[in-house]
N, C-alpha and C positions, 0 to 999 in steps of 0.2 A: 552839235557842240564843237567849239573850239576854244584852242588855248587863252581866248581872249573870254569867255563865259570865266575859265577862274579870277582875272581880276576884275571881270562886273561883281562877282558875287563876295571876293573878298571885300572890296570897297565899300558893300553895303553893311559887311559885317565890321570891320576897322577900317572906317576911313582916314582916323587920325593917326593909327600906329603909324609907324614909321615903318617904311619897306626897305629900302634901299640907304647904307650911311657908306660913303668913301672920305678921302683925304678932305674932301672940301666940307662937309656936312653931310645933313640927310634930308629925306623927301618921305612923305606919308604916302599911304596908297592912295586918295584922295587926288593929293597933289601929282602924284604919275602920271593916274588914268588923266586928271585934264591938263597937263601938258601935252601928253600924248593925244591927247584927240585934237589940241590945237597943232598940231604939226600933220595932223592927219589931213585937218583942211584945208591946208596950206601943199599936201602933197596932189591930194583929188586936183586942186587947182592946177598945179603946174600939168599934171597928165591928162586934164581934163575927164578925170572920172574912170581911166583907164587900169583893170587891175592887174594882179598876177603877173606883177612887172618885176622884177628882180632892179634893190636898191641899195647903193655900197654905203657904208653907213666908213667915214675916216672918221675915227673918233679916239682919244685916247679910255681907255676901260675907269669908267667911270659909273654914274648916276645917270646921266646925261645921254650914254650907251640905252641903257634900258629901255629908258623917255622913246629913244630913236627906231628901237626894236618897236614896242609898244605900236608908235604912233604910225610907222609903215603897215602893221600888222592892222591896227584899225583904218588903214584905206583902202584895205584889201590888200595887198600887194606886200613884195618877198625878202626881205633884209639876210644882207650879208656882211658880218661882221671883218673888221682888218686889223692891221696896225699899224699906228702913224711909225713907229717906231722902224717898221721893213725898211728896206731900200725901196725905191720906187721901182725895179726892174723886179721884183717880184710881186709890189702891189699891181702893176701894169700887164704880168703875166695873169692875176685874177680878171682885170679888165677886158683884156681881152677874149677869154672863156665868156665872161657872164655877160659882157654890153647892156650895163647898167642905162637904168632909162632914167634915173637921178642919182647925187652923191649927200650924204648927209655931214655937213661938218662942222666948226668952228670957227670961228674969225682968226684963230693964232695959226691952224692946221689948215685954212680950203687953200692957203697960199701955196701950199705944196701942189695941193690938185689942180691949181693956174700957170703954174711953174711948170707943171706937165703936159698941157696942152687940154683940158679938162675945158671947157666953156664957162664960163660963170653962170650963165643962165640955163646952165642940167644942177649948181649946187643950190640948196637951202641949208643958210646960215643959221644957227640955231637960236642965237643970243636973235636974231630978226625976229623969231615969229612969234605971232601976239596973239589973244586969247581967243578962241572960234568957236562958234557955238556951230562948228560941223556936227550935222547928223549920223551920227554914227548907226543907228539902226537899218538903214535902208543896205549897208557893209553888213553889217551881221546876220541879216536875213537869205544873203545873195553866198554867202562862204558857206562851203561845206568842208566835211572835216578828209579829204582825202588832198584839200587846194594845198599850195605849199606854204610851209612858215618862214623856210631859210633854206640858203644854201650855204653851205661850210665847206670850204676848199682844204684839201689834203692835198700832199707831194706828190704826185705822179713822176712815176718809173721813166718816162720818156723827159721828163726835166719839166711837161704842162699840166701844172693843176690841175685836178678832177674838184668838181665842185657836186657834191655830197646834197641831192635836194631833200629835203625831210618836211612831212607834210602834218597834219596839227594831229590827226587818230593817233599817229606813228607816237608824238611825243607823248600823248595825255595817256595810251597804251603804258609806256614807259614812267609817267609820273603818277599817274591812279596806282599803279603796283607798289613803287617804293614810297610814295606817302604811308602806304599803309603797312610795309613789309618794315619800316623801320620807323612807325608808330612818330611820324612830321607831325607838331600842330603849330599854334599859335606863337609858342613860346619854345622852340627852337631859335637860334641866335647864330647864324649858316655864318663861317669865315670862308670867301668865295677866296680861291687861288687860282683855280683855273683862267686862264685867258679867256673873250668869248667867242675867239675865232675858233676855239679848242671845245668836241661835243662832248667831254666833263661838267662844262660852265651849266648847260642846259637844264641840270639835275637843281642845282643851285638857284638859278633863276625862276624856273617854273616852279618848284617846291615851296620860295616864298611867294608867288603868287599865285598859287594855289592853298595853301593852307595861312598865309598871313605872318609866316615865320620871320623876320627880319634878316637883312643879307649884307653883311659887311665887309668890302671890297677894300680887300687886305691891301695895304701900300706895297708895289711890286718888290721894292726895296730890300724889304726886309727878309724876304726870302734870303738873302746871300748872308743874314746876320741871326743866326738861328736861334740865340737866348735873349736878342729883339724881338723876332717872330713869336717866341713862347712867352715873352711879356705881354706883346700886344691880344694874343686870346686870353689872358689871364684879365689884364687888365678893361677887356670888352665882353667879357662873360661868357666866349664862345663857346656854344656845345654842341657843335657838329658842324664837321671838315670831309670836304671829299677830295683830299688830295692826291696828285700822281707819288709813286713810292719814291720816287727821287728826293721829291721834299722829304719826305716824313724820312727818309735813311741817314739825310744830314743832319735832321736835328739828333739822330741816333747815333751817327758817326762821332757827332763834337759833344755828344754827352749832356747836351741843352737841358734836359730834363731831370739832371742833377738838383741844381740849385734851385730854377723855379716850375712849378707843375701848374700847368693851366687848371686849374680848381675845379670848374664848372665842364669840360670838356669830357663829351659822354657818349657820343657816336662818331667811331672814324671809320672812314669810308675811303679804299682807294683803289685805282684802274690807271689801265694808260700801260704801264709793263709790269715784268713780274716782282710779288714783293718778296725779298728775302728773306725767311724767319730768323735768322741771326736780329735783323733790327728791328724786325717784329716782335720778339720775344724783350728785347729791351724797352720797348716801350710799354709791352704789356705787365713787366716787372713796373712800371714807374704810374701805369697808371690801369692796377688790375678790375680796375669796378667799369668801366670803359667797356663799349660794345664794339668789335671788330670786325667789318668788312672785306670781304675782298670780292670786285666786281672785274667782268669778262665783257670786252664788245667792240666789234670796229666799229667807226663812224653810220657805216653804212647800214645797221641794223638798230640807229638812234640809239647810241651812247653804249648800252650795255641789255646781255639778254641771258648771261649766267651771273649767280651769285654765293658767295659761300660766307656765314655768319661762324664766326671761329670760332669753336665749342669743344675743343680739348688741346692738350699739350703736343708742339710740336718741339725737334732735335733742330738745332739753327741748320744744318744742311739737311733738312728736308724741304721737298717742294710744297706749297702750299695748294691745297684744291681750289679750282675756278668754281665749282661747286656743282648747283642745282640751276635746272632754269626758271626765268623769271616768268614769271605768273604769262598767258599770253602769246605766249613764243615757243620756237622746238625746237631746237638742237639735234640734228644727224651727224653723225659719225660716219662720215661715207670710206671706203674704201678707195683704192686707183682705178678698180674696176664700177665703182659706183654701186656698190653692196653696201647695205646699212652695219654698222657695227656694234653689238650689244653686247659682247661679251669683253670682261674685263681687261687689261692689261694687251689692248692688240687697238694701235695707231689707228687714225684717219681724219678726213680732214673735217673739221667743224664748217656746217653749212647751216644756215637757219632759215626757218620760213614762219613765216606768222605778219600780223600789220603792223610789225616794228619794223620792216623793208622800209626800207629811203626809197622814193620813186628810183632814183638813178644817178644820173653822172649830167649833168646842166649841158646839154647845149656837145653832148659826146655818145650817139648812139651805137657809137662802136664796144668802146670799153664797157657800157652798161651791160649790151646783150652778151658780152662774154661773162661779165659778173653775176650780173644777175640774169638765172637762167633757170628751166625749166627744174623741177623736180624730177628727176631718175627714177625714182619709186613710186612716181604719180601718171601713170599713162593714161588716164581717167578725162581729164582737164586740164586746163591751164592751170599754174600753180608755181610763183617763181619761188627760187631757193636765193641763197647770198653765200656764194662758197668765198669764204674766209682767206685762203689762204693757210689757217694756223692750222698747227696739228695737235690733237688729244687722244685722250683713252681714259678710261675708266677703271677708276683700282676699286679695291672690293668692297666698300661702303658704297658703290654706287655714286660718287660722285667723278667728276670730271677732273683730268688734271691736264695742266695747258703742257704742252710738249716744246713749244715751239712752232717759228715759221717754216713753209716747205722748206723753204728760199734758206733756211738758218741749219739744214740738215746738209750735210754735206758728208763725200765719200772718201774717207781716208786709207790710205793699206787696205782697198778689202772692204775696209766697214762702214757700214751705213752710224752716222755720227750726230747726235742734236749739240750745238755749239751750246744752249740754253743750260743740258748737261754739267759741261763743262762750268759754265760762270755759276753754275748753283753752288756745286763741288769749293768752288776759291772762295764764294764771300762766305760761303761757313766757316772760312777759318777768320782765327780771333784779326789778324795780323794786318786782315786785308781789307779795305773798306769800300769800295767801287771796284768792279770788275768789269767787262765787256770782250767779248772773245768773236776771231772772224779767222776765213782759211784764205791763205796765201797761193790761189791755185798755181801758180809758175815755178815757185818753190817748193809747192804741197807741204806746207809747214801750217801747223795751228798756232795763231797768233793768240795773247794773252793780255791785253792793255789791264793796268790795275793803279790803284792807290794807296798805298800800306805801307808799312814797316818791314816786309820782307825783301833780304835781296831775290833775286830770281831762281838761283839755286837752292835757295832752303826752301821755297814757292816751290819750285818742281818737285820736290823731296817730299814736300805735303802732299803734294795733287796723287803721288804715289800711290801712296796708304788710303786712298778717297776715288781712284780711278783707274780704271784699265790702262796696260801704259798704251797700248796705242792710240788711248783718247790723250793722254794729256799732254800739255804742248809744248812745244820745242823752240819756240820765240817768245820773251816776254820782254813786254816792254812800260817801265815802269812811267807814270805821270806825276809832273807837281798837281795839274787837276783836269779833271776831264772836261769837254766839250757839251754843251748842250743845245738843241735845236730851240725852237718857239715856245717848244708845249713841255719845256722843262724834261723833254728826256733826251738820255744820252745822245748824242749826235754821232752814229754810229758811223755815216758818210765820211765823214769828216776824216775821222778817226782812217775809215779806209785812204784817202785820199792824200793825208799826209805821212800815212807812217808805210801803207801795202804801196800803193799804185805810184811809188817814186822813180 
């Protein structure tokens, strides 16, 4: 089985629904699958039948995207999505990791990838390719489900993308659980916000084509216009969103959900960072019949592997739980010493093992075998884990609460410190509405970036009453508004690089 069996078999069940509606219109499942297998024969062509070939799909996030995904995945062979929108010195840093053996593009956008020194004859134009009666069965016979589907590039520490390979068990692992953990069918009506270079998108995509759900690829726009954005799911019926908590804080920030309520909006889902109950609890005042998520997972363990369904009252400065793990997967608690941790309220870092593992890092044997690496408690066999980086612990319902990164623990006066601490402590207060906190090691001062109403003084005077003083911080520096990267979260670099590293 592969992720390409869920849209054989929805097609045979809705081949007229509609799957996919963006800015331009919409496309039936029907009309996908055979676009996509016509660009399938047109890719076999150009490779000559060559698979498992990694293909940079320049597209803007469209209908057309999907088609593109789709029709690589029916020639065999490994799609990675971008944005036309990058500067080219970070699409070119993708390139040079992956050395794509094709480019998939546009006639308005390959101009950029000829402008770069790209060939014309590695691109296929889309609006060129005409209808193939490629065999796709001799491809489906020949894939097995551990081949890869994509690879998705994240930021690497060193300034060189890591490109994230994830293989078809890894996703359907991850989309067979939550089809059914959050009860997807037919008639779901997904408002996609995720980017698809971002592994949020994946939940989205494969959930409508796997269950038949329809997927409506929100206009980018509207994101920055948030009683826009809450017109436009009203007005398109949405009822289930898997958005990063950034989105969902601003339409809580600016009070969007006063005046108009998405009516039909009944499953919200979000990952990516942590969500604040201050703007959680407002939306769950505005829209209390609404089922609430909150999902845990780097890229590297396909999108997400813990989950928590909100099932009682929380205080706005409380943290919310990352929860329970998802069906398939395990979650360890290691120690420094690499001792498993089960007992409640005592740190360690989340590492997972199960066949939600991403093969690895494309074309980067180094950084993979340090990530992903043997199991400590398994001296039995081979058996890789994915140490995270983050840190957790478990409060006394047994569920998970995310801590923070190591990287975000930092040693102040003496004290071992989680910066995550701190920004939980500020956005509970009423006054404050984005936060983001980092340490100045030269000055050893704990910085405070925020966006509120408060001056900085009456801010420290709070954090008082709400924190140890040695945690709380002694530089604050207010914004008209914050920074954000690709994937709609804070741009926390950034932040360091203009305001610490001057």
């Amino acid at each position: 089985m592969t992720v390409l069996h869920y849209l054989e078999k929805t097609v045979q069940k809705f081949p007229d629904k509609t799957a996919i509606v963006d800015s331009n219109g919409s496309i039936s499942f029907a009309e996908l699958r055979d676009r996509a297998v016509s660009l399938a024969g047109c890719i076999a062509d150009k490779l000559n039948n060559k698979t498992r070939m990694p293909i940079l799909v320049y597209l803007p996030k469209s209908k057309e995207s999907i088609i593109s995904f789709m029709g690589i995945l029916y020639s065999g062979n490994i799609y990675t999505p971008t944005n036309v929108r990058f500067p080219f010195p970070k699409v070119q840093g993708i390139i040079d990791v992956l050395s794509p053996a094709l480019y998939i593009s546009d006639e308005k956008h390959a101009k950029q990838l000829y402008d770069n020194g790209i060939p014309d004859e590695h691109v296929i134009i889309l609006e060129n390719i005409t209808a193939s009666a490629f065999d796709i069965n001799q491809t489906l016979l020949k894939m097995i489900d551990t081949d890869p589907v994509d690879i998705l590039f994240t930021s690497g520490s060193t300034g060189k993308p890591k490109g994230v390979t994830i293989c078809h068990r890894s996703i359907m692992d991850y989309i067979d659980w939550a089809a059914e953990c959050y009860d997807i069918s037919e008639n779901e009506i997904i408002g996609n916000q995720a980017p698809f270079y971002f592994d949020n998108s994946m939940l989205d995509i494969y959930l409508c084509l796997k269950t038949g759900a329809q997927m409506n690829i929100i206009p980018e726009n509207l994101f920055a216009f948030p009683a826009r954005l809450v017109e436009y799911l009203d007005e398109n019926n949405i009822n289930f969103i898997f958005w990063v908590p950034s989105v969902i804080c601003h339409i809580a920030n600016l009070d969007a959900l006063e005046d108009i309520k998405p009516s039909n909006l009944r499953k919200i889902l979000f990952a990516g960072e942590v969500m604040p109950n201050k703007q959680l609890n407002y939306w769950r005042s505005h829209l209390p019949d609404a089922l609430y998520s909150n999902l845990y997972g780097p890229t590297e363990i396909t999108v997400d592997c813990t989950y928590y369904i909100v099932d009682r009252e929380f205080d706005d400065d409380e943290p919310l739980p990352i929860g329970v793990i998802c069906e398939n997967s395990d979650v360890l608690l290691l120690d420094e010493n690499n001792n498993q941790i089960t007992e409640q309220d005592i740190q360690g870092e989340i590492c997972v093992r199960g066949s939600s593992l991403a093969h690895g890092y494309w074309n980067d044997p180094e950084k993979t075998a340090a990530a992903f690496c043997q199991n400590p408690l398994n001296p039995h066999y081979p058996e890789r884990i994915y140490r995270t980086g983050d840190l957790a612990h478990y409060n006394d319902r047994g569920e998970i609460m995310f801590d923070g990164r190591k990287d975000f623990q930092i040693k102040h006066l003496g004290n071992r410190i989680e910066l995550g601490e701190i920004e939980a402590a500020a956005a509970s207060l009423d006054e404050v509405k984005i936060v983001s906190s980092d340490y100045d090691m030269i000055k050893q001062e704990i910085v405070l970036f925020y966006l509120g109403d408060l001056e900085d003084k009456h801010l420290q005077v709070a954090l008082l009453k709400l924190l140890p003083k040695y945690m709380v911080p002694t530089r604050y520096i207010k914004l008209d508004e914050f920074p954000y990267n690709d994937n709609s979260k804070i741009d926390r670099i950034k932040l360091r690089k203009e305001h610490i590293e001057v």
